[in-house]
Backbone of each chain as ProteinMPNN parsed JSONL, in Angstrom:
{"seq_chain_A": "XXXXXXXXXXXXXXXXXXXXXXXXXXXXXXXXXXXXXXXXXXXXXXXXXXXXXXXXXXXXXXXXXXXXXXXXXXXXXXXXXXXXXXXXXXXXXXXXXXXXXXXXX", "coords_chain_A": {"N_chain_A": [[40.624, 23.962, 37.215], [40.681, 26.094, 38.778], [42.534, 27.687, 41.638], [40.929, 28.412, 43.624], [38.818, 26.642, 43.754], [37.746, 24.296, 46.217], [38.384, 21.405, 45.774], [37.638, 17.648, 45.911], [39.741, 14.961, 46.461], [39.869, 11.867, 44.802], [41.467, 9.103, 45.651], [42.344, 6.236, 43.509], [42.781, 3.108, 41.889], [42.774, 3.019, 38.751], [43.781, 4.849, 36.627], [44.576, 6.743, 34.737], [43.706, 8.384, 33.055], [43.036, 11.989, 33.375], [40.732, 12.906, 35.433], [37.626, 15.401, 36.366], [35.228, 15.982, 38.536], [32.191, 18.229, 38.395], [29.759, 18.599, 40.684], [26.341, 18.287, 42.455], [25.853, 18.361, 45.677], [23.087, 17.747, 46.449], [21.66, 16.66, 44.425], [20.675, 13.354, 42.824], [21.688, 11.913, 40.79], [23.849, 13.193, 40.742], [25.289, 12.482, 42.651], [24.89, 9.538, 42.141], [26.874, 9.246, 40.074], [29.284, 9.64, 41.102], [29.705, 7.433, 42.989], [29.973, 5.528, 41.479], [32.137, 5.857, 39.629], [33.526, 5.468, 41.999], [33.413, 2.835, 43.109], [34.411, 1.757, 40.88], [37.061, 2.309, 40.865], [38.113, 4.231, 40.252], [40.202, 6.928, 39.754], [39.881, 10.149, 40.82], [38.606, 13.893, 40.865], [36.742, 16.166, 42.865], [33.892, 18.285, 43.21], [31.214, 19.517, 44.983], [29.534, 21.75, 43.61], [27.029, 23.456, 44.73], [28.469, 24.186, 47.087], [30.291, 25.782, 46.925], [31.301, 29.669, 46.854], [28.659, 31.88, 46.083], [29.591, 33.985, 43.521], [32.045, 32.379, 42.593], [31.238, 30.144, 41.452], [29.582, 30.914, 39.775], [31.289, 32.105, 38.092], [33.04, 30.008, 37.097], [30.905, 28.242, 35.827], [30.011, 29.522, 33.958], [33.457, 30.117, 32.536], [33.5, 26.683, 32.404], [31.153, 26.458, 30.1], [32.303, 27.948, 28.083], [34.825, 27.113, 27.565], [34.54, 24.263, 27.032], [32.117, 24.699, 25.724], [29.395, 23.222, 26.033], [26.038, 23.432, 27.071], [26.076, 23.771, 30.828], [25.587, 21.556, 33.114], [24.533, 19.3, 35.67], [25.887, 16.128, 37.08], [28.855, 16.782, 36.101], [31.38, 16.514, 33.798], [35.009, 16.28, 33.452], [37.682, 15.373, 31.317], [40.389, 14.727, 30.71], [41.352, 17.691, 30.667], [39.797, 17.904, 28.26], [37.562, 17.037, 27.144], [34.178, 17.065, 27.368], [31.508, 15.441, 29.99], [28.18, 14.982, 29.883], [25.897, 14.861, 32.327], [24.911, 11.579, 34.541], [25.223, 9.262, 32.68], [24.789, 5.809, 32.372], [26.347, 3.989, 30.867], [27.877, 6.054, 28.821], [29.525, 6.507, 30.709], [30.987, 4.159, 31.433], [32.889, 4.155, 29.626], [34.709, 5.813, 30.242], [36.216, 4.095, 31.754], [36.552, 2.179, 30.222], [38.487, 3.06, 28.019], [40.565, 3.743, 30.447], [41.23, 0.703, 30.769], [41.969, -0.412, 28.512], [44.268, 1.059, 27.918], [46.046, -0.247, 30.251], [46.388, -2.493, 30.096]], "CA_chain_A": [[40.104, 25.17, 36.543], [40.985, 27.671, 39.755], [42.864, 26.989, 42.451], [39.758, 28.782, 44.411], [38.312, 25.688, 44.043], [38.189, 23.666, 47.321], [38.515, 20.243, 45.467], [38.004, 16.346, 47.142], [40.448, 13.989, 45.754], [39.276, 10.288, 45.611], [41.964, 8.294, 45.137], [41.689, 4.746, 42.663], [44.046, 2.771, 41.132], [42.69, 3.484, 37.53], [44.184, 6.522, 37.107], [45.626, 6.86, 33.212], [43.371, 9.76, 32.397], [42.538, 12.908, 34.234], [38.937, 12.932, 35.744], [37.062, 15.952, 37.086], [33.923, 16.075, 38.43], [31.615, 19.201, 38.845], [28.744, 17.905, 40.785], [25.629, 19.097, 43.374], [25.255, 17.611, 46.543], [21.743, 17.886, 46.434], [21.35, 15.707, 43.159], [20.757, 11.826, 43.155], [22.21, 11.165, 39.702], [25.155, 13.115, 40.744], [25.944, 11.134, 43.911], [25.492, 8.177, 41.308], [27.713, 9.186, 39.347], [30.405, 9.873, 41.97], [29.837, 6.249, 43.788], [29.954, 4.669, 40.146], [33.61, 6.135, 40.051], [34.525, 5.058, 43.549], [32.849, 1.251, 42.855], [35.425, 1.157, 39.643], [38.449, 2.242, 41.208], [38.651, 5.387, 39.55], [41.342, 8.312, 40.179], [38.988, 11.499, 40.053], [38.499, 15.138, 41.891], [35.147, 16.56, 42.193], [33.512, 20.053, 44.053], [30.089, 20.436, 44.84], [29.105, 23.198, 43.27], [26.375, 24.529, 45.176], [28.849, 24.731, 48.137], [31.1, 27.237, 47.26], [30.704, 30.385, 47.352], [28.219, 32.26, 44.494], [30.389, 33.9, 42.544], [32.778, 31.538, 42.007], [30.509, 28.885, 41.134], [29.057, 31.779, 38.738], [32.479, 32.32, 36.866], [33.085, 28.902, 36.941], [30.158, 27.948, 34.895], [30.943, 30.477, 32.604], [34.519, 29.331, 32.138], [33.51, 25.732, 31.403], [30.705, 26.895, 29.238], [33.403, 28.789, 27.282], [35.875, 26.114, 27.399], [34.013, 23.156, 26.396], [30.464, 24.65, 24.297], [28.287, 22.246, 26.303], [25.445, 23.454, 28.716], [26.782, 23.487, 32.25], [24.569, 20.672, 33.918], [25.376, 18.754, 36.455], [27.283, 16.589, 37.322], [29.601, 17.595, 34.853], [32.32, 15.548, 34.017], [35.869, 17.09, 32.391], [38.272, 14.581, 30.491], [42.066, 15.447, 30.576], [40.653, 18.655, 30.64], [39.858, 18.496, 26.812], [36.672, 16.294, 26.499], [33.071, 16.988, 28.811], [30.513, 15.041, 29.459], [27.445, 16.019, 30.881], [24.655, 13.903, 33.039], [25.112, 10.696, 35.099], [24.387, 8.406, 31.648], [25.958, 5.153, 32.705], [26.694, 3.403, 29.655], [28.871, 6.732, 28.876], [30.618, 6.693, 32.076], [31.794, 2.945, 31.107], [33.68, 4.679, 28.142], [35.924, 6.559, 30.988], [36.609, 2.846, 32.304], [36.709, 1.233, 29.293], [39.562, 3.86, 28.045], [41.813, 3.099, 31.216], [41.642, -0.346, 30.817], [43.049, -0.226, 27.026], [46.049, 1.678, 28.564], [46.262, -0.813, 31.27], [47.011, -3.817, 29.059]], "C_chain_A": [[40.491, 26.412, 37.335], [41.099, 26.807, 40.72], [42.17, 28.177, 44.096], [38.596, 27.745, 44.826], [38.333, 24.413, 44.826], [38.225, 21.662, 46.353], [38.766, 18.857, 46.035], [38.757, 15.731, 46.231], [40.527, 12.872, 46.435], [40.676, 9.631, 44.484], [42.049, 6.538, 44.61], [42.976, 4.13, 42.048], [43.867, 2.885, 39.046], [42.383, 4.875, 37.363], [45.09, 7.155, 35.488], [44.509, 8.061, 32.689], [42.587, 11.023, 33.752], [40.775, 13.52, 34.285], [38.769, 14.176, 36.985], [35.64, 16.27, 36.977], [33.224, 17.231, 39.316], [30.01, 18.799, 39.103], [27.554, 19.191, 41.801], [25.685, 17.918, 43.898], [24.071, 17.141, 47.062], [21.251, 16.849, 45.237], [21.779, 13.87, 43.248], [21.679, 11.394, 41.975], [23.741, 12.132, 39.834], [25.774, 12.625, 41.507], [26.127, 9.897, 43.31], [26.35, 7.965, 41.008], [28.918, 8.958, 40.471], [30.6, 8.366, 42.169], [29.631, 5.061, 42.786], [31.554, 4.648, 39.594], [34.163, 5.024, 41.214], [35.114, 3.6, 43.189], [33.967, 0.633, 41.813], [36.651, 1.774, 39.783], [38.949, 3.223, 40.585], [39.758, 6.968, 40.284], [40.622, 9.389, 40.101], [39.371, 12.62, 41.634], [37.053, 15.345, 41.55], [35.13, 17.591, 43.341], [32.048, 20.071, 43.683], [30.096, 21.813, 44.833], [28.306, 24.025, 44.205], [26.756, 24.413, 46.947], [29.853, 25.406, 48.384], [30.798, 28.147, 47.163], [30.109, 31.452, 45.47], [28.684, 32.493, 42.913], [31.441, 33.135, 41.812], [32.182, 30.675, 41.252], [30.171, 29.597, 39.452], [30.318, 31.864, 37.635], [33.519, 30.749, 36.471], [32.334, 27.789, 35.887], [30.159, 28.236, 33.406], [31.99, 30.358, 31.773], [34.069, 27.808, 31.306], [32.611, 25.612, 30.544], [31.405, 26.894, 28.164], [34.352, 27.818, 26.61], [35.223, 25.069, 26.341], [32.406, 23.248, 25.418], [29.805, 23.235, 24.578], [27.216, 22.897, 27.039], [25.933, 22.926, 29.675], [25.423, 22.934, 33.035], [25.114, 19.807, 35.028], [25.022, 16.957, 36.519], [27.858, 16.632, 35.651], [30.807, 17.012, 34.99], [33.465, 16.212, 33.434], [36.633, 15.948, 32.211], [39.367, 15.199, 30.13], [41.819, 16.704, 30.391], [40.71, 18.974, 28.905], [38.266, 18.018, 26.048], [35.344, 16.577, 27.798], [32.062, 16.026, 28.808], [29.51, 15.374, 30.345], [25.898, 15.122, 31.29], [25.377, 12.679, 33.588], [24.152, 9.329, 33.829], [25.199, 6.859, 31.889], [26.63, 4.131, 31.645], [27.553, 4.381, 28.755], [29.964, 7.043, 29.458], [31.481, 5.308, 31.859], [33.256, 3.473, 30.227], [35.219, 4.998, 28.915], [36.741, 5.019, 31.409], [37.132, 2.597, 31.318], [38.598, 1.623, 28.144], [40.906, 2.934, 28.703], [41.827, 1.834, 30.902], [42.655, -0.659, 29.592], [44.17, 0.194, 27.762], [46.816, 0.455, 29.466], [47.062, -2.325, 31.135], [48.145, -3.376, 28.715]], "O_chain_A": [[40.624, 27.525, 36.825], [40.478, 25.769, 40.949], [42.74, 28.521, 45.131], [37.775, 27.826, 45.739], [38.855, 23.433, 44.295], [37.83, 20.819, 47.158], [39.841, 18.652, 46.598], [38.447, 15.946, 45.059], [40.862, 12.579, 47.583], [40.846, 9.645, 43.265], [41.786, 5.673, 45.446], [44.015, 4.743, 41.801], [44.821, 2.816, 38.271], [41.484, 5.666, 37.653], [46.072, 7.895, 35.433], [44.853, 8.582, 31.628], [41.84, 10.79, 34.703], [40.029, 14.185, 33.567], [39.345, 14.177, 38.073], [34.979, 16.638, 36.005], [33.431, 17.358, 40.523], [29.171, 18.682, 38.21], [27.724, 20.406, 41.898], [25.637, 16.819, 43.343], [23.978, 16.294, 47.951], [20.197, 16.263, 45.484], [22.827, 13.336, 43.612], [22.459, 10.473, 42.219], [24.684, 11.83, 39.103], [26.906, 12.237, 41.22], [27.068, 9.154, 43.589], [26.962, 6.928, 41.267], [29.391, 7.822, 40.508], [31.58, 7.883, 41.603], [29.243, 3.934, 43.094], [32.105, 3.618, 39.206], [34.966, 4.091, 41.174], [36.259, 3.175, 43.032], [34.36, -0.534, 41.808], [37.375, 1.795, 38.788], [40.148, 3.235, 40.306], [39.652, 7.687, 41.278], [40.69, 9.794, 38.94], [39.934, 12.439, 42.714], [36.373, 14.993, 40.586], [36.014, 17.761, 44.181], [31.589, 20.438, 42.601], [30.461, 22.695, 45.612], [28.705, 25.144, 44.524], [25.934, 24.485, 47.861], [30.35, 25.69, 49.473], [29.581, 28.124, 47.345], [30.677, 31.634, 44.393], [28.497, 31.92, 41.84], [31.66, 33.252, 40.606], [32.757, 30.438, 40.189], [30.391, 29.082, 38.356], [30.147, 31.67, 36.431], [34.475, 30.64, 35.703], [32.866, 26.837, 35.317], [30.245, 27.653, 32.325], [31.855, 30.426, 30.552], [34.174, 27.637, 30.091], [32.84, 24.63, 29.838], [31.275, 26.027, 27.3], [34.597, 27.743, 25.406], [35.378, 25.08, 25.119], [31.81, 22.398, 24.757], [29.664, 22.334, 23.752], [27.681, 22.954, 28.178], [26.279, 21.745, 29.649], [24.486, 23.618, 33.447], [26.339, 19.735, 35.13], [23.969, 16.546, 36.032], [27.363, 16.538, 34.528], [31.353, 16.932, 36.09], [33.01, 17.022, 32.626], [36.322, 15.158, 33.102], [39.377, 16.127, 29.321], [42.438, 16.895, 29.344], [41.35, 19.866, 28.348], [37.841, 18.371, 24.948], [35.562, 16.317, 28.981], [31.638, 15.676, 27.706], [29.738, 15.944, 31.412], [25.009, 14.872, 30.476], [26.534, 12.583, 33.177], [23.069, 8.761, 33.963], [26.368, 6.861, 31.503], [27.63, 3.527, 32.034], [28.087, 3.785, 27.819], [30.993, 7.595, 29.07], [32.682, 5.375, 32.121], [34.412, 3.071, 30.357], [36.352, 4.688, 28.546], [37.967, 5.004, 31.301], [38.354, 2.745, 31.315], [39.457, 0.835, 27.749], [41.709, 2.123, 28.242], [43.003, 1.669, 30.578], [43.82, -1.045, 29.686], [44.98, -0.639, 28.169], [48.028, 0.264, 29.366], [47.909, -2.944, 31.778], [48.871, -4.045, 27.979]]}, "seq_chain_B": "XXXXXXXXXXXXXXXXXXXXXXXXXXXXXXXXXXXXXXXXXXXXXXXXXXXXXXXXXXXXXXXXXXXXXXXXXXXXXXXXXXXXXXXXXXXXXXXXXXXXXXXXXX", "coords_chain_B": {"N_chain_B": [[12.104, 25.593, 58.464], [12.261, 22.375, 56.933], [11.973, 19.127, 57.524], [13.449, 16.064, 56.513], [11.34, 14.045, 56.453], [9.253, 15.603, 56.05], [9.707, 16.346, 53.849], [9.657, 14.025, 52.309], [7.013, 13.355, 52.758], [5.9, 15.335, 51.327], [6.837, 14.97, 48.637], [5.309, 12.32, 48.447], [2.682, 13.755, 48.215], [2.484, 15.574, 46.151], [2.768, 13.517, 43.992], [0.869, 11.983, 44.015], [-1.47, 13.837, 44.016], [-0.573, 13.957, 41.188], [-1.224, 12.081, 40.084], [1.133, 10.782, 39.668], [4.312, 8.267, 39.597], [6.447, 7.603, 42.597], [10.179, 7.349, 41.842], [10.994, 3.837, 42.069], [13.738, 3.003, 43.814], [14.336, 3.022, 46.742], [16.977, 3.821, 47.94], [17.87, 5.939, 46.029], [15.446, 7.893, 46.163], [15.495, 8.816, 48.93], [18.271, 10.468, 48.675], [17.043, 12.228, 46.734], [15.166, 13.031, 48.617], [17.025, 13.784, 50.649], [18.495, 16.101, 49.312], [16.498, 18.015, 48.357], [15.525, 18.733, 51.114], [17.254, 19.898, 51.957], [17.951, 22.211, 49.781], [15.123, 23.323, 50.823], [15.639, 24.341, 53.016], [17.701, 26.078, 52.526], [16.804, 28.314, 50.877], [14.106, 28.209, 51.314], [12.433, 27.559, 49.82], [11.339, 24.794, 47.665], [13.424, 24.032, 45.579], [15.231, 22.663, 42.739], [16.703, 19.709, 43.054], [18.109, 18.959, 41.322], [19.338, 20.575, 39.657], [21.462, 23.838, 39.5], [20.46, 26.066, 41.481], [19.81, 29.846, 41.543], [18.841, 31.073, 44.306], [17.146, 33.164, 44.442], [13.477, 33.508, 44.364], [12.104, 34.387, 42.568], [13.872, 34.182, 40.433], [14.379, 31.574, 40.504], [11.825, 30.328, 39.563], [10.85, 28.553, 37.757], [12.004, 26.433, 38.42], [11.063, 25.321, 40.842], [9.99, 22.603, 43.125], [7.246, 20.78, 42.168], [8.751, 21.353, 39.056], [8.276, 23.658, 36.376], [9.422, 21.821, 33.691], [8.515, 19.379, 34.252], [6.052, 17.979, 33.157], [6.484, 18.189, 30.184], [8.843, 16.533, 30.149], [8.389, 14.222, 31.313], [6.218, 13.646, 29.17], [8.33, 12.683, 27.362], [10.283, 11.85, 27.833], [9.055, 9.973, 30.056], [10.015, 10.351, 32.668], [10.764, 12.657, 34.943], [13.201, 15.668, 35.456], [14.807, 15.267, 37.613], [14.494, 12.209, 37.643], [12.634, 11.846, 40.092], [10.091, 12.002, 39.644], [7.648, 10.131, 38.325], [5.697, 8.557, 35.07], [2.81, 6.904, 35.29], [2.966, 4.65, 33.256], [5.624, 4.532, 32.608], [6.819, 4.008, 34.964], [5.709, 1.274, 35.488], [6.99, -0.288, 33.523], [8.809, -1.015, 34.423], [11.578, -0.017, 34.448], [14.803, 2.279, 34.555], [15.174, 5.492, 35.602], [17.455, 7.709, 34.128], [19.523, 10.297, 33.546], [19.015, 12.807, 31.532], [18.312, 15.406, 28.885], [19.006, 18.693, 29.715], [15.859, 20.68, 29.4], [15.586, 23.217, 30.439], [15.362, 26.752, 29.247], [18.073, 28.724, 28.497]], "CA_chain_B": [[12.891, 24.666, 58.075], [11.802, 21.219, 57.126], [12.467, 17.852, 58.275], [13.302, 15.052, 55.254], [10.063, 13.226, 56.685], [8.257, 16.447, 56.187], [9.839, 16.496, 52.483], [8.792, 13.005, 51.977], [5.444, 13.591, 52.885], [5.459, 16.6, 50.021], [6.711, 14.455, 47.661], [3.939, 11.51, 48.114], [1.306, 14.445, 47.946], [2.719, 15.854, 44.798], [3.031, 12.162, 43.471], [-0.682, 11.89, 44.826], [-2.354, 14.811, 43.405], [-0.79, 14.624, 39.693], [-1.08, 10.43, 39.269], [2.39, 9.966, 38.944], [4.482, 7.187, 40.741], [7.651, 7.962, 43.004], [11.071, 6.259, 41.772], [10.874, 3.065, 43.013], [14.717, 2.798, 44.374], [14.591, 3.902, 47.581], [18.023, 4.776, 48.311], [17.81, 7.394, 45.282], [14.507, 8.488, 46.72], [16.279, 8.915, 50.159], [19.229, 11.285, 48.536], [16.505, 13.393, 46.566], [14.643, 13.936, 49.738], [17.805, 15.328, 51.7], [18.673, 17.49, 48.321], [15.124, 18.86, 48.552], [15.235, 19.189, 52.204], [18.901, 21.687, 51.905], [17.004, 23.371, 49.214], [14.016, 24.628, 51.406], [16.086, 24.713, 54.138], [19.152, 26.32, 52.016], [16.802, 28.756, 49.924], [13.284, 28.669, 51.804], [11.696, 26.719, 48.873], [11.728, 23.494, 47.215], [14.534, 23.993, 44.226], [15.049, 21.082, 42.381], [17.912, 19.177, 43.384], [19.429, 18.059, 40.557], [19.478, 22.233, 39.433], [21.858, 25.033, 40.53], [20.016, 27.587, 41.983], [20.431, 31.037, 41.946], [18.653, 31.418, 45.294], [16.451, 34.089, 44.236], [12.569, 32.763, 44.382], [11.77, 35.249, 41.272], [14.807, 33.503, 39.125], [14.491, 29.776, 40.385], [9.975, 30.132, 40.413], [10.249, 27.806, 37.115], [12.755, 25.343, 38.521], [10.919, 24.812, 42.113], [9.713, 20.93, 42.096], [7.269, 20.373, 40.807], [9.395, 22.205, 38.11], [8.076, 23.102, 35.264], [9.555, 21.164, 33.102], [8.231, 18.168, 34.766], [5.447, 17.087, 32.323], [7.211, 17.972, 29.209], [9.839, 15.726, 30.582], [7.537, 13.077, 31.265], [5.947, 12.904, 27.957], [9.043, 12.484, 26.464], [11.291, 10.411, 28.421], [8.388, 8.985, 31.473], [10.038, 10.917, 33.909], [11.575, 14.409, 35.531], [14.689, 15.599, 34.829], [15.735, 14.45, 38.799], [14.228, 11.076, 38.134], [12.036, 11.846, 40.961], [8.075, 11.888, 39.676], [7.449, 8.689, 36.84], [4.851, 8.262, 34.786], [2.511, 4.905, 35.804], [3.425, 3.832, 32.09], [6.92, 4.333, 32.965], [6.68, 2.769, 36.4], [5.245, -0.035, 34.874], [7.538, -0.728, 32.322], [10.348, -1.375, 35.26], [12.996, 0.457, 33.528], [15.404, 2.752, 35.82], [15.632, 6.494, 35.202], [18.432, 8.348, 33.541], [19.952, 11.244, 33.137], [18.505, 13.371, 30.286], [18.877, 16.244, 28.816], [17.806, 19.734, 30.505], [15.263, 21.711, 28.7], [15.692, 24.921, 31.082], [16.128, 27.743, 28.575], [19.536, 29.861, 29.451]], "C_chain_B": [[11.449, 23.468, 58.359], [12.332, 20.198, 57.35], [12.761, 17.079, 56.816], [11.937, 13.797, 55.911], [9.177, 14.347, 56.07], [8.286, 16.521, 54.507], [9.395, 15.098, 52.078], [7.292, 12.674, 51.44], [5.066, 14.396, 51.494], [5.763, 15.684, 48.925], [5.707, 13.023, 47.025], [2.802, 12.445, 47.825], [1.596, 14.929, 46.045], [2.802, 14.688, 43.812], [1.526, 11.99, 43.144], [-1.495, 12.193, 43.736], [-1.76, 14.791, 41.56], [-1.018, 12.425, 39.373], [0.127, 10.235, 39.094], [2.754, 8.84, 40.105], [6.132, 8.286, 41.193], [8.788, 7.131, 42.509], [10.881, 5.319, 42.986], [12.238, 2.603, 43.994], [15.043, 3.87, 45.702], [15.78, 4.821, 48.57], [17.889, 6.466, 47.434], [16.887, 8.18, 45.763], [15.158, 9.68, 47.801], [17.377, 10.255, 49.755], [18.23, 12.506, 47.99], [15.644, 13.883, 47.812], [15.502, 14.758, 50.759], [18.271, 16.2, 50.493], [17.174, 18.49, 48.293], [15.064, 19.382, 50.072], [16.215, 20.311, 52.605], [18.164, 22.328, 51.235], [16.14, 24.18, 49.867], [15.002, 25.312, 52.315], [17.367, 25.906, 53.797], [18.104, 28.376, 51.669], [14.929, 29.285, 50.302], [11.474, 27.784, 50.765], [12.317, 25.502, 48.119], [11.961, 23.396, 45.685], [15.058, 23.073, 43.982], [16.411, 20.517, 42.728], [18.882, 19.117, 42.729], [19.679, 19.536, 39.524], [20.678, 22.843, 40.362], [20.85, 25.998, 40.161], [20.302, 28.387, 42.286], [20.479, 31.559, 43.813], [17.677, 32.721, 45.469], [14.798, 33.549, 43.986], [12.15, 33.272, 42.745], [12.225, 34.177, 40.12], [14.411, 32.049, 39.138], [12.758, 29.697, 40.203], [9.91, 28.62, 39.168], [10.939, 26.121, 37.545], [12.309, 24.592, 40.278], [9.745, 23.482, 42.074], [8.007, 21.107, 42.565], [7.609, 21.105, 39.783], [8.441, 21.97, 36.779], [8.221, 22.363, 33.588], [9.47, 19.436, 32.912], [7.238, 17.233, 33.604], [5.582, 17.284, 31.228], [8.411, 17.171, 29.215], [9.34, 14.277, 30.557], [7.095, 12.456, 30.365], [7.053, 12.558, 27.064], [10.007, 11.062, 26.426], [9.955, 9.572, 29.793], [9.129, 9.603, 32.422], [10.453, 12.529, 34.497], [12.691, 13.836, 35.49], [15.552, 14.758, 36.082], [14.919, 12.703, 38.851], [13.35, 10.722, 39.139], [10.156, 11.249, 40.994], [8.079, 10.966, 38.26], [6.021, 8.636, 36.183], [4.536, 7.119, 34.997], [3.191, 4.49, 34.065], [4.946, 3.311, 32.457], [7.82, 3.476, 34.048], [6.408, 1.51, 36.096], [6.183, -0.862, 33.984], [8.69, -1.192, 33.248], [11.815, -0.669, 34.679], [13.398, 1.823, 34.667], [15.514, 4.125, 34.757], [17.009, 6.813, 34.97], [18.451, 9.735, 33.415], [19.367, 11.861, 31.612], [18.32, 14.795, 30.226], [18.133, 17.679, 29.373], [17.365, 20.903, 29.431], [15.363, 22.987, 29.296], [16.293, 25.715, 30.19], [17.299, 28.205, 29.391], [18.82, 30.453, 29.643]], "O_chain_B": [[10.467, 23.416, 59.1], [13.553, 20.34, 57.404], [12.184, 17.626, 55.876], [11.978, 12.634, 55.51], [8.2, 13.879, 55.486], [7.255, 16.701, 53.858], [8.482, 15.195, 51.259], [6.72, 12.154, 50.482], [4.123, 14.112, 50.755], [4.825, 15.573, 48.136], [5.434, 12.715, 45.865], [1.886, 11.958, 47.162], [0.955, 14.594, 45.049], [2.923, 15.054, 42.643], [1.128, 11.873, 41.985], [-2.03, 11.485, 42.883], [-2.367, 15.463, 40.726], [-0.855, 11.85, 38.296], [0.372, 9.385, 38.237], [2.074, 8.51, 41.077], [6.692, 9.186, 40.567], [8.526, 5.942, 42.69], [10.709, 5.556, 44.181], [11.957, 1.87, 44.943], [15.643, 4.944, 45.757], [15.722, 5.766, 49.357], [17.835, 7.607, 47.893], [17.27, 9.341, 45.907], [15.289, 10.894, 47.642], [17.331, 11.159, 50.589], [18.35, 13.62, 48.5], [15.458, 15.09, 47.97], [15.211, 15.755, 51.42], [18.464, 17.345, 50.904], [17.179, 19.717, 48.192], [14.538, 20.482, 50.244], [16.039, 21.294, 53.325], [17.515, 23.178, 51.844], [16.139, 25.405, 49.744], [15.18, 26.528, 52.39], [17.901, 26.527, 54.715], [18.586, 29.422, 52.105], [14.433, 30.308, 49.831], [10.272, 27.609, 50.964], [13.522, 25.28, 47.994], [11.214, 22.95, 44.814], [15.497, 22.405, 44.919], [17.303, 21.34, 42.521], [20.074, 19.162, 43.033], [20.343, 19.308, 38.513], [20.892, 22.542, 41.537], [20.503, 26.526, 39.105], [21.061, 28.401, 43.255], [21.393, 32.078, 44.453], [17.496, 33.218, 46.58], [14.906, 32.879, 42.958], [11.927, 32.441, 41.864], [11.549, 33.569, 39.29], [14.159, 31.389, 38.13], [12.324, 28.77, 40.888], [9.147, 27.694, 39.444], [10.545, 25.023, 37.151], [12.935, 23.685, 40.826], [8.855, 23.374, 41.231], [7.849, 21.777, 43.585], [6.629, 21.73, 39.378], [8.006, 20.94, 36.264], [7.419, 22.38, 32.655], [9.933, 18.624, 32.111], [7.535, 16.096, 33.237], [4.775, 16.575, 30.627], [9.038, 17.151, 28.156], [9.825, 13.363, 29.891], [7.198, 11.235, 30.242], [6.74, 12.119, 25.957], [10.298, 10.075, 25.75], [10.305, 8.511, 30.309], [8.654, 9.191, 33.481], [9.992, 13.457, 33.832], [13.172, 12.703, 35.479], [16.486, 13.973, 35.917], [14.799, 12.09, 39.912], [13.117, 9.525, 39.303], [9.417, 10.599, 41.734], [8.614, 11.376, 37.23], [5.11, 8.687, 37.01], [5.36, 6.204, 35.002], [4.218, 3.819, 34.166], [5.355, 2.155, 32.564], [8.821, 2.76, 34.058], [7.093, 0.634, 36.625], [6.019, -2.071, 33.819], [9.581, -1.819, 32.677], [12.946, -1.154, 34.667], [12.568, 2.301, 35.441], [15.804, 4.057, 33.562], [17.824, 6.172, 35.633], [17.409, 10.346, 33.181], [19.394, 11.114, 30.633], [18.177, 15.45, 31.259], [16.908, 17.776, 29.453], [18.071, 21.716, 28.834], [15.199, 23.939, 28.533], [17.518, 25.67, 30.078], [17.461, 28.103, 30.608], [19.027, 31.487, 30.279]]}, "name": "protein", "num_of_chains": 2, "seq": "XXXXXXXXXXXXXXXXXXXXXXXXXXXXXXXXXXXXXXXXXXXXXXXXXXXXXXXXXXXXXXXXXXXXXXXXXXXXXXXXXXXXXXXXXXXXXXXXXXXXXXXXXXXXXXXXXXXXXXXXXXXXXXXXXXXXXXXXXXXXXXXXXXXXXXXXXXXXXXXXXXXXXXXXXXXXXXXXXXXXXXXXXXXXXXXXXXXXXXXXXXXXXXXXXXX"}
């Protein structure tokens, strides 16, 4: 989204669609989410949010607001950057799996 | 500043004083008590974890835990939005919190 954004990149071997995750470090169901990724070998980036710096975070929200017409909650998931999803629901997060694997065959 | 023992402690009293139960998985426990413990320590008060906060006590007063959207949360789904405070029904029933959706007006 901005290359202001200090971004971690976890590398996975299921890696056929582009995963980013806008999380808090402070939040249990977004650490889930993250180490629900890892656990399934997923290709993703992610940026706690509430450790950069205000404004950014602020026009950042805004942006994927804008972009995707979801409430900006966290974590916050983006999908080839065309699809969001939004909470640590894990029977949604399968979907991202379930995806790559189709490709994978 | 507080300690994550000291935030512990706050969250058995607040558990305490309204009847609810604490998630019973104590790793998750464990992560919301150091997100609560950056919060005071971040912000001076206890802003809900699983929230961005502005950092302003004025802006965040409805989102500091016990937030209030805690027992409209509860009656709906059995718990807060961070999974943190359960209703005994909910506790009882063994079933693991989720993610759900946030009532915080814009």
């Amino acid at each position: 989204m901005s290359s202001e954004i200090p971004f971690v990149e976890e590398n996975g071997k299921v890696d056929h669609q582009d995963i980013t995750v806008y999380a808090l470090s402070t939040c249990g169901f977004c650490r889930r989410g993250l180490q629900f990724l890892r656990d399934r070998q997923v290709k993703f980036r992610y940026v706690y949010v509430d450790k950069i710096p205000y404004e950014v975070k602020n026009d950042l929200k805004v942006k994927l607001q804008e972009k995707f017409q979801r409430r900006v909650a966290f974590p916050f998931v983006v999908i080839n950057d065309e699809r969001a999803l939004v909470g640590f629901v894990q029977r949604e997060w399968e979907e991202i799996i379930k995806f790559n694997i189709k490709w994978e065959k | 500043m507080k300690t994550k023992e000291q935030t512990r402690k706050f969250m058995e009293m607040v558990a305490k004083k309204n009847g609810w139960h604490l998630n019973r998985d104590e790793e998750f426990l464990d992560m919301l008590a150091d997100g609560l413990t950056t919060n005071y320590n971040r912000y001076g008060y206890y802003s809900c974890p699983c929230r961005d906060a502005d950092g302003d006590k004025e802006l965040d007063k409805d989102i500091i835990c016990p937030c209030d959207y805690c027992v409209p949360d509860q009656k709906e789904y059995g718990h807060c939005y961070c999974g943190l405070y359960l209703t005994p029904e909910f506790y009882q029933s063994g079933k693991e919190p989720e993610a759900i959706p946030e009532r915080r007006p814009l």
